[in-house]
C-alpha positions in Angstrom: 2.6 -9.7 7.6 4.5 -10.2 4.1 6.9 -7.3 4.6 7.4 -4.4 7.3 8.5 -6.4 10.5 11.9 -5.1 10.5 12.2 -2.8 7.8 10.8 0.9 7.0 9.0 0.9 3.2 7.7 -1.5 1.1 4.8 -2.4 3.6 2.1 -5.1 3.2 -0.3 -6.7 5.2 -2.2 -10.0 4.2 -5.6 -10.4 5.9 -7.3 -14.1 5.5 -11.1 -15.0 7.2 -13.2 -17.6 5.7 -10.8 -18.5 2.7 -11.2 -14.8 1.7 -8.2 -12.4 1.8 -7.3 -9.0 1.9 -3.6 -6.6 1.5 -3.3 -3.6 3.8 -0.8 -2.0 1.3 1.8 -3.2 -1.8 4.9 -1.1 -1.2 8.0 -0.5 -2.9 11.1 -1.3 -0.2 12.9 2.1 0.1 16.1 0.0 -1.1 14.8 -1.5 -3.9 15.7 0.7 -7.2 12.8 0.0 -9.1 9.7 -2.3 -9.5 11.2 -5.9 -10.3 8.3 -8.5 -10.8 10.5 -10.4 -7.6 9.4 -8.2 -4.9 6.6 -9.1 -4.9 5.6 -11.2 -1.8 4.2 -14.4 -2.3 0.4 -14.3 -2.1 -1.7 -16.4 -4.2 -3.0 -14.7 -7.1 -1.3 -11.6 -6.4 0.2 -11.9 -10.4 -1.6 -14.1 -12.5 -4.9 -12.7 -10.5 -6.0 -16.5 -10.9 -7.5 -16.6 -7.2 -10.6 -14.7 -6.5 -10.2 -15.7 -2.8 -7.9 -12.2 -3.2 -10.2 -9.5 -2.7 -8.6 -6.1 -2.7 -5.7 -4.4 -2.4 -6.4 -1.6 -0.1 -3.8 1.5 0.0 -3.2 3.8 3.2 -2.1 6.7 1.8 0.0 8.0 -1.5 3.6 7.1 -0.6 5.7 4.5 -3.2 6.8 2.9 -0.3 3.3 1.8 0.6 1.5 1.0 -2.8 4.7 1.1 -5.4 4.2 -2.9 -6.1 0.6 -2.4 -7.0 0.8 -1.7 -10.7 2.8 -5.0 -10.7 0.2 -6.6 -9.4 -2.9 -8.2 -11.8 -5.7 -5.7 -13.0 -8.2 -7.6 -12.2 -7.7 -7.2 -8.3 -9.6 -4.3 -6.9 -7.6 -1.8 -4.8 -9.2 0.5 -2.5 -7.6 4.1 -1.7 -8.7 7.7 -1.1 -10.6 9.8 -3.6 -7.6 12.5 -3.2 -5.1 10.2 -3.2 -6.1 8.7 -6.3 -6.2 11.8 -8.1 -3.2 13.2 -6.7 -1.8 10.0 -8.6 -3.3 10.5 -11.9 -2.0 14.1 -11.6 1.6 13.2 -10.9 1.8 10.4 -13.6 3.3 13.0 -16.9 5.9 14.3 -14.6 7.1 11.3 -12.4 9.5 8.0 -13.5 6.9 4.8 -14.0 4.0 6.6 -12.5 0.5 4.9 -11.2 -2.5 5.6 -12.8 -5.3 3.6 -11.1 -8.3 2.9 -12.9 -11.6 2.8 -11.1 -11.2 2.2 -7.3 -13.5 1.2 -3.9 -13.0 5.0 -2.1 -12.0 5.5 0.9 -13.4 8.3 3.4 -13.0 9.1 7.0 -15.0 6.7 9.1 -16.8 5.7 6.7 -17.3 2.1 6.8 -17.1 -0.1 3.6 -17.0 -4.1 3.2 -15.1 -6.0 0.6 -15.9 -9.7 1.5 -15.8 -10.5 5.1 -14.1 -7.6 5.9 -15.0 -4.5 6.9 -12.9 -1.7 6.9 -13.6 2.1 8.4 -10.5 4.2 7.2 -9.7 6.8 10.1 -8.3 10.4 8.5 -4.9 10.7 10.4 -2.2 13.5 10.2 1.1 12.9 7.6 3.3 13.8 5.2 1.1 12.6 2.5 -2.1 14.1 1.9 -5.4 11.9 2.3 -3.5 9.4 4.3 -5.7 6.6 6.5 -5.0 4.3 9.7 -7.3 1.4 9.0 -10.0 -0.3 11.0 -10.6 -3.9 9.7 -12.9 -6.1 11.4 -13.7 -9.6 10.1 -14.8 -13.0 12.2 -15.3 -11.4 15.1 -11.6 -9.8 15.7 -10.8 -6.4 15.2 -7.3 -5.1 13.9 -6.0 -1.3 13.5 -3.2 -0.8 10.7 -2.1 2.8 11.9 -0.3 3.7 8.8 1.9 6.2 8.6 0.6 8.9 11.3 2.0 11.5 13.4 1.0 14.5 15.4 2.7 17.8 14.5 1.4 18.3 11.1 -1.1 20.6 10.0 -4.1 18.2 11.1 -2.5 17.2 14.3 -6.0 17.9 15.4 -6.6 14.7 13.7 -4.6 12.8 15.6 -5.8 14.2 19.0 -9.6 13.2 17.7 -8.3 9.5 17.4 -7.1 9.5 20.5 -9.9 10.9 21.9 -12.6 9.0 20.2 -10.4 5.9 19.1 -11.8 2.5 17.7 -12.6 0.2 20.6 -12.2 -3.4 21.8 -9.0 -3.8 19.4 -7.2 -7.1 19.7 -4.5 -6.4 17.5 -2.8 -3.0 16.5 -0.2 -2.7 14.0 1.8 0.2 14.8 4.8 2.1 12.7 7.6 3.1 14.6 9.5 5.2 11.7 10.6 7.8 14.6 12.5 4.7 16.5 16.8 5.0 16.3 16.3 8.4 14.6 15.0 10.4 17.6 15.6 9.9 21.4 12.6 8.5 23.6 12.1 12.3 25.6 12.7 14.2 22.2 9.5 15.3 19.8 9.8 17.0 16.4 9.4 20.2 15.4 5.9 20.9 14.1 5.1 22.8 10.7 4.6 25.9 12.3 8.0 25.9 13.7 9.4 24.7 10.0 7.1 27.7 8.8 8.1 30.1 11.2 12.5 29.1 10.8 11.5 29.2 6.8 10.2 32.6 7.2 13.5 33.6 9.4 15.6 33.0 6.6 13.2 33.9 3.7 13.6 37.8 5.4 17.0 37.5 4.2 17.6 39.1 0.6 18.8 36.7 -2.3 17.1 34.0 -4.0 16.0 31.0 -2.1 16.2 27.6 -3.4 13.5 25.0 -1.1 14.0 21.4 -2.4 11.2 20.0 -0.9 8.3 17.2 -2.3 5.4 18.6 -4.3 3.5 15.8 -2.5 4.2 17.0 0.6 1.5 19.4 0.7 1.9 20.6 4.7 5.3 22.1 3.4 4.3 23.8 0.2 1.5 25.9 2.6 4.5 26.0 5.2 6.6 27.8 2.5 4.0 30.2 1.0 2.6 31.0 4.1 6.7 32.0 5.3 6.8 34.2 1.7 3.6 36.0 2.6 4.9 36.8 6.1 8.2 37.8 4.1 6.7 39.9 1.0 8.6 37.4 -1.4 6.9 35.1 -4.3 6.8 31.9 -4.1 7.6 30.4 -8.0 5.8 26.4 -8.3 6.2 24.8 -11.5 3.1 22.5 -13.1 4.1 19.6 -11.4 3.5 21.3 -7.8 0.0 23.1 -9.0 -0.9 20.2 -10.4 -0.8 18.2 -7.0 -2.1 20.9 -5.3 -5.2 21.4 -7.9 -5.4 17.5 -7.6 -5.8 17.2 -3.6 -9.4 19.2 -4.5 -9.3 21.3 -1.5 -10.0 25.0 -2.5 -8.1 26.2 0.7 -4.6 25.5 -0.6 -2.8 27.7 -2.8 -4.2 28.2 -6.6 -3.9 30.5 -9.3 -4.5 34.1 -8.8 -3.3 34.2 -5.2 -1.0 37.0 -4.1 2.7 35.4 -3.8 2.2 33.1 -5.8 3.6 33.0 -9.7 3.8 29.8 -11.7 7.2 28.9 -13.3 7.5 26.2 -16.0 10.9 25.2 -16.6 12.8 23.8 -19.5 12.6 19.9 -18.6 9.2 20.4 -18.1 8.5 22.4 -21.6 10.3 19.0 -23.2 8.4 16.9 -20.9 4.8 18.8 -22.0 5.8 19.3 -25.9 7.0 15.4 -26.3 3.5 14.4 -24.8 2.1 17.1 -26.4 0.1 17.6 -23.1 -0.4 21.3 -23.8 -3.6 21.0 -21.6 -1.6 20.9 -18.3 0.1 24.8 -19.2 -4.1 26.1 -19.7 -4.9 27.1 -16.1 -2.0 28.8 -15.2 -1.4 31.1 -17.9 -2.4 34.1 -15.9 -0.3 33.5 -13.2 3.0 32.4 -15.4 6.1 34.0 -15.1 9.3 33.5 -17.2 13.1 33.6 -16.8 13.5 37.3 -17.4 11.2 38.2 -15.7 12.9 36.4 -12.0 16.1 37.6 -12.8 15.0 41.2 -12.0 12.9 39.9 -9.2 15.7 37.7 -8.2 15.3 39.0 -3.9 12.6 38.7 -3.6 11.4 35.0 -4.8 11.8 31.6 -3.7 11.8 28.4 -5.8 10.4 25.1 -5.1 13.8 23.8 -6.5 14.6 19.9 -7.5 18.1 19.0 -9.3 16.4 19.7 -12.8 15.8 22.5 -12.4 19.6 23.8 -11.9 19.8 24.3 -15.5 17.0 27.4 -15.3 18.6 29.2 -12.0 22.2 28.7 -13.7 20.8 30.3 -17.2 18.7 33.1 -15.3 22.4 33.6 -13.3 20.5 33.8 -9.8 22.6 31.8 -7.6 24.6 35.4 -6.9 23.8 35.7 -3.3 21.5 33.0 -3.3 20.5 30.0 -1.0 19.2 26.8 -0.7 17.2 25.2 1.6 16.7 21.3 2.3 13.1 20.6 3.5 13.2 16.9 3.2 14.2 13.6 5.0 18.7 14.4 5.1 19.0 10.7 4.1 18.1 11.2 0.9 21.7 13.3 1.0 23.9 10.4 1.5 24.0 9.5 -1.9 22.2 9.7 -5.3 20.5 12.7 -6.4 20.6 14.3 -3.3 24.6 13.6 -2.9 25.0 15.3 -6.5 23.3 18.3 -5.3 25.3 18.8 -2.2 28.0 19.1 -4.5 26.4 21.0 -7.9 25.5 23.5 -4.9 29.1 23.3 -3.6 30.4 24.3 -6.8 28.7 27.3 -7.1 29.6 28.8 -3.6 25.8 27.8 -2.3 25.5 26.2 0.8 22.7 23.9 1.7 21.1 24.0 5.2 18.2 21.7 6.5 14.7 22.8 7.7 12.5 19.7 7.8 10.3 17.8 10.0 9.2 14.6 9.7 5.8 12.9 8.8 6.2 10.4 11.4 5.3 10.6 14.9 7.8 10.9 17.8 7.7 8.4 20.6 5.8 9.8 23.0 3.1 10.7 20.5 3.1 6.8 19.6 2.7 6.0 23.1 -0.4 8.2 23.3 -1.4 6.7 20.5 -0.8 2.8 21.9 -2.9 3.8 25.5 -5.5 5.3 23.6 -5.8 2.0 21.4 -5.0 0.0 24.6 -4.7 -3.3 22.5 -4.9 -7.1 23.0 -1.6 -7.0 21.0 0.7 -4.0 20.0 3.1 -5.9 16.7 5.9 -3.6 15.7 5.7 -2.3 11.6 7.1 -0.1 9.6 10.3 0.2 11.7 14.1 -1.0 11.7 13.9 -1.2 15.8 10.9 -3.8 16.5 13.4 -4.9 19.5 12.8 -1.6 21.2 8.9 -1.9 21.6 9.0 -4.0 23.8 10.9 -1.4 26.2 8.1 1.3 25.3 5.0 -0.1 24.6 2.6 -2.5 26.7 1.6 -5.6 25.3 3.9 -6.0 22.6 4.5 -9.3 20.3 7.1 -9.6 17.6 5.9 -10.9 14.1 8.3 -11.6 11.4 7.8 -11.4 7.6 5.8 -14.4 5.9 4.3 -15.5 9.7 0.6 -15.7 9.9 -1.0 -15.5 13.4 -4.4 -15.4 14.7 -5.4 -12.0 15.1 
């Protein structure tokens, strides 16, 4: 393990059989504030891509903190991610700070096995936060070892995590198993799941004023969470490009698109400076019909809700909606503590809004993790992803401890 024994983010995995190697992620630590050449752990060739012993750098799922080092790693490494999740990247790249454009990469599907090497890997669909997001099967001189990723089981596809555990991989000698849920939420406690976000959402959507929802564009449970709550309500739920972008990207023609009911497309002023500087005119094409403008929102004021982020407060302040209006937090609170979100709270402050939180998380709770372990049943259960590894050993059967930069034999 390179990084991810006692911290949450910035995950990686190196995999060695036969001289031949391997890395289960590339991620950016969640404290790190940008993409500094010295984070970057120290495998061979990883660089100066001088050792072709270093197969592949295979991703788990679209999250910076789990492939945010990989465009400082050399081009000439393969990486190997998700279809979607590739796209999703190309899609976000004109609207998102140092963005990752992959060039051509090995695809990964749902059980669907592929080699690279010695290895072979079958990715296993799982339910998160991110869309297209895999726990990985890698088997490779005779050992098998299970990455989980990031997974949970009160998403939309929980049903996906219920068909791991129902037909998981077998005879696994090590699993490697995120505990992002450990010191944030008690052992008897579970999460709410997006229905219940959807159905609190809708509770407060019935309400009349404008609605701000901060929430990611990436996060594509929550943006079908929040239209679904502004059909139940009769409202209109305003996206910019960024947000139909992602959503066009993920390829699935069951999420919301252009031309449904509720659904208008709002473009606002960072993102006309954004488009006309790039001249990217291309991105505004589909979603003419469904545009709507400042004006026009100010007399429909009640009855819509924004996807909102901070750059946006320009727009709401110029189209003099925060009258009677609210905002909603639908994301992890400790981005709140400081930065961006800490100059919201405050921005929001000063204009008489208050802020209230309606979120869930995208990682699973305890006891779904300890479904997850007995189902697995491993040789070894090692602790990732997590800032309480000294707690598995109180929950779990079968754990051992690793620590960054330790190799062991899997």
């Amino acid at each position: 393990m390179r990084r991810g024994s006692h911290e949450i983010g910035g995950s990686c995995i190196e995999l060695a059989c036969d001289g031949e190697r391997i890395l289960l992620d590339l991620g950016k630590p969640l404290d790190a504030e940008g993409a500094d050449p010295r984070l970057l752990p120290a495998v061979p060739g990883l660089e100066c891509g001088t050792d072709p012993r270093l197969r592949a750098i295979v991703i788990s799922h679209g999250h910076i903190d789990h492939w945010g080092l990989v465009p400082l790693a050399h081009t000439s490494i393969p990486t190997a991610m998700g279809a979607a999740t590739r796209r999703i990247l190309h899609a976000a790249a004109p609207f998102v700070p140092n963005p990752f454009t992959p060039g051509e990469t090995i695809e990964l599907a749902d059980r669907k096995r592929i080699t690279i090497g010695p290895f072979a890997i079958t990715p296993y669909l799982v339910d998160h936060s991110a869309f297209d997001a895999y726990a990985l099967l890698v088997e490779a001189g005779g050992r098998r070892l299970l990455y989980s990723g990031d997974i949970r089981a009160h998403g939309r596809k929980a049903a996906l995590f219920d068909r791991l555990i129902q037909q998981p991989p077998q005879a696994v000698n090590t699993l490697l198993m995120e505990g992002s849920s450990l010191g944030r939420l008690d052992e008897d406690k579970t999460f709410p799941s997006e229905a219940d976000v959807e159905a609190l959402l809708a509770d407060r959507f019935s309400l009349r004023g404008f609605v701000a929802v901060s929430a990611s564009a990436q996060n594509i449970d929550r943006i079908v969470s929040i239209y679904r709550a502004c059909k139940r309500t009769g409202r209109t739920l305003l996206l910019d490009i960024y947000a139909m972008e992602i959503l066009r990207a993920t390829g699935n023609e069951n999420l919301p698109a252009p031309g449904w009911p509720n659904l208008s497309v709002y473009v606002p002023e960072y993102q006309r400076r954004q488009i006309a500087r790039s001249r990217r005119f291309d991105l505004l094409e589909p979603y003419k019909a469904a545009r709507i403008f400042r004006e026009h929102i100010t007399e429909i004021a009640d009855s819509t809700v924004m996807l909102f982020r901070p750059a946006m407060m320009h727009d709401v302040d110029e189209a003099n909606l925060w009258h009677n209006a609210r905002a909603i937090w639908s994301q992890w609170d400790g981005y709140l503590a400081a930065g961006t979100g800490a100059k919201l709270k405050r921005d929001l402050a000063d204009r008489n809004v208050g802020l209230e939180n309606i979120h869930t998380s995208g990682h699973a709770s305890i006891k779904d993790l300890q479904r997850l372990a007995n189902a697995i049943a491993p040789d070894a259960l090692v602790p990732i992803h997590t800032f309480e590894a000294s707690r598995f050993t109180d929950l779990f059967a079968n754990v051992i401890r690793r620590t960054d930069g330790e190799w062991w034999q899997v």
